[in-house]
C-alpha positions in Angstrom: 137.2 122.1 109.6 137.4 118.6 110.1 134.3 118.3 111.8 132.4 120.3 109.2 133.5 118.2 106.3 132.9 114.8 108.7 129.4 116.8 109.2 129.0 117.0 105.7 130.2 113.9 105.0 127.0 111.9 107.2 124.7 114.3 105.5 125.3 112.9 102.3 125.4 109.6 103.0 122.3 110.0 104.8 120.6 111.7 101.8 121.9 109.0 99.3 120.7 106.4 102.0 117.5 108.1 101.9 117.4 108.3 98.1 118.3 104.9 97.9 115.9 103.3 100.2 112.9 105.4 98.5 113.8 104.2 95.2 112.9 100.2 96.0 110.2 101.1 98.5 108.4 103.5 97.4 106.2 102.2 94.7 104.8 99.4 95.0 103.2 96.6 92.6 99.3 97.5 92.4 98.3 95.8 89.5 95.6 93.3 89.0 97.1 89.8 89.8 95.3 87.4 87.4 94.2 83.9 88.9 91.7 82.8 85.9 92.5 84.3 82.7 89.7 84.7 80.2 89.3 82.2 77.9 89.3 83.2 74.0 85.9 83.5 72.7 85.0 81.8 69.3 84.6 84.1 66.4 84.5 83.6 62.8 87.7 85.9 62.4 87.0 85.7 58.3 83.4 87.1 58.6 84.5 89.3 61.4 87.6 91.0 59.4 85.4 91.1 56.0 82.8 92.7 57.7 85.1 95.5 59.6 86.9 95.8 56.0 82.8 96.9 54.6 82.3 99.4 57.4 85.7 101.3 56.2 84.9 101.2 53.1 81.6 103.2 54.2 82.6 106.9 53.8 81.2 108.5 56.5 83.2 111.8 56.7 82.6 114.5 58.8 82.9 118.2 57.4 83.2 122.1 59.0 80.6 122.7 56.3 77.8 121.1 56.7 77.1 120.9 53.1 80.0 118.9 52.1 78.8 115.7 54.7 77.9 113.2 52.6 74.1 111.8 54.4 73.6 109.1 52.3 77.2 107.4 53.6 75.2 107.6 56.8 72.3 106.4 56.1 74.0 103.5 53.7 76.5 102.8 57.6 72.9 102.6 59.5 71.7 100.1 57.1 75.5 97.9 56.9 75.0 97.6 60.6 71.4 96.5 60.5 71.7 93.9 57.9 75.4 92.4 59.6 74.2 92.4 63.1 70.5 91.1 63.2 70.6 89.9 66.5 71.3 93.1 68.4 68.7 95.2 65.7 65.9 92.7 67.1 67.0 92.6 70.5 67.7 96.2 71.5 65.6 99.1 71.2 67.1 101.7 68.7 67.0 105.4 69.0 68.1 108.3 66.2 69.2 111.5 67.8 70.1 114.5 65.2 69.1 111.9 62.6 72.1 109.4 62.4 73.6 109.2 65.9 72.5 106.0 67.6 71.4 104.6 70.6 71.0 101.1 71.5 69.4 99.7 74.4 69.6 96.2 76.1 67.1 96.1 78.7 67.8 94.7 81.7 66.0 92.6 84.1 67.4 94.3 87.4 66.2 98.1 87.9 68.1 98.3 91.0 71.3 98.1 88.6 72.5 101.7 87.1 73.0 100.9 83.5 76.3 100.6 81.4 76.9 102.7 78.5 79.3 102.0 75.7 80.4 104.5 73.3 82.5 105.0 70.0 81.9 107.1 67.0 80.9 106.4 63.4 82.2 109.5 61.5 86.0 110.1 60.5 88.1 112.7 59.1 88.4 113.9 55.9 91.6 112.8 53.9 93.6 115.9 53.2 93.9 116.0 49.2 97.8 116.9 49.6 99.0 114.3 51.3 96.3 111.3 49.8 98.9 109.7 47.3 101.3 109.2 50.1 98.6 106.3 51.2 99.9 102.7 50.3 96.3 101.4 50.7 93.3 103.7 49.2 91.9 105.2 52.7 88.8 104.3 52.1 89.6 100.4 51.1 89.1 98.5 54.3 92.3 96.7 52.3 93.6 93.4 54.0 97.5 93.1 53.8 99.9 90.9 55.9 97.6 90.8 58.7 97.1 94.9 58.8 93.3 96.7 57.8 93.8 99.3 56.1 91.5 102.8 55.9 90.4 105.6 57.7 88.5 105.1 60.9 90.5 101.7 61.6 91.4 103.1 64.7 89.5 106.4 65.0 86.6 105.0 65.6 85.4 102.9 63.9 87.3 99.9 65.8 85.2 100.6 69.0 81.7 100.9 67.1 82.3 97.6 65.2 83.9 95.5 67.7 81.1 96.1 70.2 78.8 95.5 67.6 80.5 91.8 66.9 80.2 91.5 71.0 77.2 92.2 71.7 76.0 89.9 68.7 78.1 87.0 69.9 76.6 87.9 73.4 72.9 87.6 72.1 73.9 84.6 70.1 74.7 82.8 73.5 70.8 83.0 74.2 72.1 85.2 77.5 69.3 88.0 79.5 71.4 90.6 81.0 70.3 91.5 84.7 72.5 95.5 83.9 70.9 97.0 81.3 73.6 97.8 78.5 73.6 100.8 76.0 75.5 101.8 73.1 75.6 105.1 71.9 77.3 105.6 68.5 77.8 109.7 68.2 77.6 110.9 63.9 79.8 114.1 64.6 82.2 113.7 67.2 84.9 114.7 64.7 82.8 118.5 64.5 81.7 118.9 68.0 79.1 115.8 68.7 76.0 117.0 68.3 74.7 113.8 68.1 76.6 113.1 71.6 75.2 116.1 73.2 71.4 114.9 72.3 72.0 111.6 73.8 73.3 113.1 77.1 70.2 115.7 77.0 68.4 112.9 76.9 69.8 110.6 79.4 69.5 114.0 81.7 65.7 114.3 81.5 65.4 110.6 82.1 66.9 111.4 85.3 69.7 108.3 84.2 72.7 107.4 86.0 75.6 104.8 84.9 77.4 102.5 87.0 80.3 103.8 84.2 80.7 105.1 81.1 83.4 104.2 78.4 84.5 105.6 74.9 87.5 105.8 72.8 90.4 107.4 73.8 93.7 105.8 75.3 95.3 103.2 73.8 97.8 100.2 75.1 100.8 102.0 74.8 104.4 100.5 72.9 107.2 102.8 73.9 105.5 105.5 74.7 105.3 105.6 78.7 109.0 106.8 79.4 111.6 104.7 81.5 109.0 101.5 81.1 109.6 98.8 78.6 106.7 97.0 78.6 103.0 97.6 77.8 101.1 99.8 79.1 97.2 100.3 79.1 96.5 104.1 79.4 93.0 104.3 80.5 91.6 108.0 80.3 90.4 109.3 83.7 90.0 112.8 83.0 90.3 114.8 79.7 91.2 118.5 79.1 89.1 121.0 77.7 89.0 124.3 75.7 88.5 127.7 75.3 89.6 130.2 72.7 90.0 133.8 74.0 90.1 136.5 71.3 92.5 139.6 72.4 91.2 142.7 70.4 93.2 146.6 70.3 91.0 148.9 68.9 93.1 152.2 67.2 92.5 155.3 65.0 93.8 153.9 62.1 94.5 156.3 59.7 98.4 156.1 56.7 101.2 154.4 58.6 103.6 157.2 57.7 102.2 158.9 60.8 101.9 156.3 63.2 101.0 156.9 67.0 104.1 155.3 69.2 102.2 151.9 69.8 99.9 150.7 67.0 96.8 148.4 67.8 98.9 145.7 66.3 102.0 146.7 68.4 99.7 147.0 71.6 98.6 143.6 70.7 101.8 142.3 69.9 102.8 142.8 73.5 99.9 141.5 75.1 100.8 137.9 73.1 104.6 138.1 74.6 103.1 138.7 78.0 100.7 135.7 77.6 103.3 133.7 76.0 106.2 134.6 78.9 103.5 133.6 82.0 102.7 130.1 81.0 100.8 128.4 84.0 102.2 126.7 86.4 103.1 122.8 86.3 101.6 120.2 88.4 102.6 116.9 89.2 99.0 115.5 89.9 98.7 113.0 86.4 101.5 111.7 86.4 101.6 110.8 90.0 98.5 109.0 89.3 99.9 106.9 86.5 103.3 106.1 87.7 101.6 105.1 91.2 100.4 102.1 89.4 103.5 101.5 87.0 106.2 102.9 88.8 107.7 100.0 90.1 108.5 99.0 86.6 110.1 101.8 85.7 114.1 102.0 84.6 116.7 103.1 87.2 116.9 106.0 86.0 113.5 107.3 86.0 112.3 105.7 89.1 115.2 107.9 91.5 113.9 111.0 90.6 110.1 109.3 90.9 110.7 108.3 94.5 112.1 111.3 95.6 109.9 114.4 94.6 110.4 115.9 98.5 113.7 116.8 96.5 114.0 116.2 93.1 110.2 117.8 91.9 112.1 121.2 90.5 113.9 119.5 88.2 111.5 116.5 87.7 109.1 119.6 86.3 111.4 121.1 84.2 112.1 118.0 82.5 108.4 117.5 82.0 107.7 120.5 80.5 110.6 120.9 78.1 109.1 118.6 76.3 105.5 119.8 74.3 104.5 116.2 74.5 104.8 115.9 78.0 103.8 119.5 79.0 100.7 119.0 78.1 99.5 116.6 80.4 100.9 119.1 83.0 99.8 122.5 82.6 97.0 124.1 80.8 98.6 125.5 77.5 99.0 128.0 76.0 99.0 128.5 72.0 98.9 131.7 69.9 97.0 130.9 66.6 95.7 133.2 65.3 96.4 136.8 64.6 94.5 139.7 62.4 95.4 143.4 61.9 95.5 145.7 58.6 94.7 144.3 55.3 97.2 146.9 53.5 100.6 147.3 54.6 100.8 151.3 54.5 97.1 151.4 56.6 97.5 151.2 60.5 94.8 148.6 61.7 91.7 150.1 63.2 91.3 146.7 65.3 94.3 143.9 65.9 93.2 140.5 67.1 94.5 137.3 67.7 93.2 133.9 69.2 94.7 132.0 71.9 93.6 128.4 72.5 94.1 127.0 75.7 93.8 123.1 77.1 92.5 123.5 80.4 94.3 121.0 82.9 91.4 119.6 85.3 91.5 121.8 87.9 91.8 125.4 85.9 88.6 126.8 84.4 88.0 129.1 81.7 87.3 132.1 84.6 90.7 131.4 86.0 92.1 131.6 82.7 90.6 134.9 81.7 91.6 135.8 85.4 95.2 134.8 84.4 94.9 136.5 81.2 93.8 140.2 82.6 96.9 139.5 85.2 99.5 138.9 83.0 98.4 141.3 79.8 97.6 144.3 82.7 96.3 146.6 79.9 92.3 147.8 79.7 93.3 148.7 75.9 92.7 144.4 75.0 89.5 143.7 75.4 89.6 140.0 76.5 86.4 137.8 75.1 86.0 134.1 75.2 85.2 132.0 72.0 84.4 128.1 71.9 85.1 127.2 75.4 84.5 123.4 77.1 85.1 123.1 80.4 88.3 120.4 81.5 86.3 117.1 82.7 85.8 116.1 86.0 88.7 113.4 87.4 87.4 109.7 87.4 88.6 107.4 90.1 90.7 105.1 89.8 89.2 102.4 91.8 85.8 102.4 90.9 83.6 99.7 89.9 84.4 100.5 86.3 87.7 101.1 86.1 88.4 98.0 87.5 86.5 96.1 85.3 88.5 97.3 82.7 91.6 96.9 84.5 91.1 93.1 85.3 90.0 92.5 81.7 92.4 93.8 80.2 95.0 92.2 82.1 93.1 88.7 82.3 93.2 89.0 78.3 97.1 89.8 78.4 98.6 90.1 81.7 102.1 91.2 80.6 100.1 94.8 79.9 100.7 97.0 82.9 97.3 99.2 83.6 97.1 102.8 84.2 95.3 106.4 84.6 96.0 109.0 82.7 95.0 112.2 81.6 93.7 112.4 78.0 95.0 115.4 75.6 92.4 115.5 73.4 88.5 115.6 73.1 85.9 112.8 73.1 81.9 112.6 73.0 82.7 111.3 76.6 82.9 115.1 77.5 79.0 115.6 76.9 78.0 112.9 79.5 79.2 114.3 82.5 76.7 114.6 85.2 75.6 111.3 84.0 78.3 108.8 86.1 81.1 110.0 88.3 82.9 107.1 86.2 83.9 108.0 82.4 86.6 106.3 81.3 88.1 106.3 77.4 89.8 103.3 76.5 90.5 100.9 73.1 92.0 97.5 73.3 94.7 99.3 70.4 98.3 99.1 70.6 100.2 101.9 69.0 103.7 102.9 69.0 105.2 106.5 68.1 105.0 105.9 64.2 101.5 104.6 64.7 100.2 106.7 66.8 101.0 109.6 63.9 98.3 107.7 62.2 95.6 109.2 63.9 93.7 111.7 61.9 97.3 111.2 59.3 98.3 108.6 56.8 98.3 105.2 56.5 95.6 104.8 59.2 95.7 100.7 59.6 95.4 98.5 62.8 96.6 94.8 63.3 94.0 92.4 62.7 95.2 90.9 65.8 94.3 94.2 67.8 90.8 94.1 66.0 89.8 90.4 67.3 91.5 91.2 70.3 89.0 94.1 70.7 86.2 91.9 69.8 86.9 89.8 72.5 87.8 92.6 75.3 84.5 93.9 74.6 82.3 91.0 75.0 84.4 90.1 78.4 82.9 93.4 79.1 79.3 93.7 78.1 79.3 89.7 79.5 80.9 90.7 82.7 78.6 94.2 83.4 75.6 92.9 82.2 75.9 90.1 85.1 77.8 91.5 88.2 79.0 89.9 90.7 76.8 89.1 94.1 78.4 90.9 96.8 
């Protein structure tokens, strides 16, 4: 007995030896080390803020209904950014795609160079007519209080399109040829689908045009929100989901329900939704091993164990993850009933039952292997299984590319207490449409929010520091300046 429970004994202190020697070794510090910060730029912040304040106060709304869109906000943003940016009207060559999504071209003098493409997006989302007196500011204000700007499209997008507007000016205002050529591409619809977005890339494609990298909206320089790290941290999109809506449809006789057969369509379909809502898909560790490669040394304690020591502690690492909704997504393609449709009279038995599931396909699942896991799962020929609205989860940008770390090393020669990293973006950008075009599309804004602002996004109150704005201003232009003139190998 003795020499079982010494046995035992050496096996745990090997294991917490292990454990222990993993947890300070294991990750190591990977960030860009900055040797010559970037110096701040000169701007006239007064102009620069009164000017972003005008474009917010432009209401260029996007609508399901077509009818409701408002053209002449459009037409009145074209003609703001025409008069309050001369310089880049004269100096670029300007294309309209679906009549109000924009293209700007900076040509430049090196061919051999794959060209840099810049994106944001002009439109914004309605304000919901419940909630529109709970506003402090009128939404469409582009108020100035205690250092905030105030309105919708702040931060969605209207930050990116302005910002690299006011760079690209100050660039041109330098007297300064670019050797990369440098395009902007300003979607009108991202908000409904990007048409605008989707005429671009059709374009680029028949030009036969490839980017060194692509960049649009999307993550954010996180406050709070990275778990287990206090500081900063600069989430830079690699890779965003995708879509599909799959409609599950029971056909039945019908007929009064006080004769009802033992399962009706809607009781046939109700089953097939507690099948597909029992067999989620499985979790994977792939995302966030890619961010917390770059930031895990700076993790707390008690989040960096577990971290270093996924040969034992993945299981419950996982289960952690996906308890949480917010955290589950970036793990697993989900899974979200939203829909459902049967009789219109409660004493008729439905002739056809149907509901819609949206899924967010994780890179990696597709909208076949869904509709395989859907069949699997559901076993039963009586739901007819049809897809609706589907986009196809992005490709996976690398992390080390050309691109990336450009943005990396600007952003942290700008601020070098923000810590840099990949991640995996929930939600949809025109970026999606542009694939095929660069094997490097990243979505990134020089915006900090925390998890009260970050509620602002398509909510209330939609405001951004004007600290964050002329810090944008100035990330930009370190880009356009530093892509447009690469380095000599």
């Amino acid at each position: 007995m003795k020499k079982i429970l010494l046995s035992i004994a050496i096996i745990i202190i090997l294991l917490i030896s292990v454990v222990a020697y993993r947890t300070y070794s294991v990750f190591e510090n990977h960030q860009y080390q900055v040797s010559t910060p970037i110096p701040a730029i000169n701007i006239d912040q007064d102009q620069a803020i009164q000017r972003f304040s005008q474009a917010i106060q432009i209401p260029t709304v996007s609508y399901d209904d077509l009818s409701k869109i408002d053209l002449a906000a459009f037409e009145s943003f074209h003609q703001f950014l025409a008069t309050n940016f001369p310089l880049t009207h004269q100096k670029t060559q300007i294309t309209k795609f679906e009549d109000f999504s924009l293209l700007y071209h900076l040509e430049g003098t090196n061919k051999q160079l794959k060209p840099a493409l810049f994106m944001g997006h002009m439109d914004v989302v309605p304000i919901d007519p419940a909630s529109k007196d709970k506003w402090l500011h009128d939404p469409f204000s582009g108020k100035l209080v205690d250092g905030t700007i105030w309105g919708r499209g702040a931060i969605d997008d209207k930050v990116s399109v302005i910002a690299l507007m006011e760079a690209m000016e100050l660039y041109l205002s330098q007297g300064k040829q670019p050797k990369r050529s440098i395009y902007f591409a300003f979607g009108h619809d991202e908000e409904v689908g990007g048409k605008g977005a989707i005429a671009i890339a059709k374009h680029f494609k028949q030009q036969n045009t490839q980017f060194e990298f692509v960049m649009d909206e999307g993550g954010i320089i996180a406050d709070g929100l990275v778990p287990g790290v206090s500081q900063q941290v600069a989430l830079i999109g690699v890779a965003e989901k995708g879509f599909v809506n799959f409609r599950l449809t029971v056909k039945g006789e019908g007929g009064h329900s006080s004769q009802p057969p033992p399962h009706t369509a809607a009781g046939i379909l109700a089953q097939a939704i507690v099948q597909v809502e029992n067999n989620p898909f499985a979790a994977k560790f792939d995302f966030f091993e890619l961010m917390f490669k770059r930031i895990g040394y700076a993790t707390d304690l008690s989040l960096r164990i577990p971290l270093a020591n996924l040969w034992i502690l993945e299981p419950i690492v996982m289960q952690v993850l996906t308890a949480k909704p917010s955290t589950a997504a970036s793990a697993r393609t989900t899974t979200a009933v939203t829909m459902l449709q049967g009789s219109t009279k409660s004493n008729v038995l439905p002739t056809v039952a149907s509901a819609v599931v949206n899924f967010r396909i994780l890179p990696g699942d597709t909208q076949d292997s869904i509709r395989a896991h859907l069949e699997k799962v559901i076993d039963n020929p009586q739901v007819e299984i049809t897809a609706e609205l589907a986009n196809e989860a992005s490709a996976v940008s690398p992390a080390d590319s050309y691109g990336f770390n450009l943005i990396e090393s600007t952003i942290r020669r700008i601020d070098d207490n923000i810590l840099v990293a990949p991640y995996l973006m929930i939600g949809a950008t025109d970026a999606r449409h542009f694939h095929g075009l660069s094997d490097n599309i990243y979505r990134f804004m020089m915006v900090t929010l925390n998890s009260e602002t970050l509620k602002q996004f398509h909510g209330i109150n939609e405001q951004i520091s004007v600290d964050d704005y002329l810090r944008s201003i100035q990330f930009y232009h370190a880009l356009i300046e530093q892509s447009a003139l690469p380095p000599i190998n």
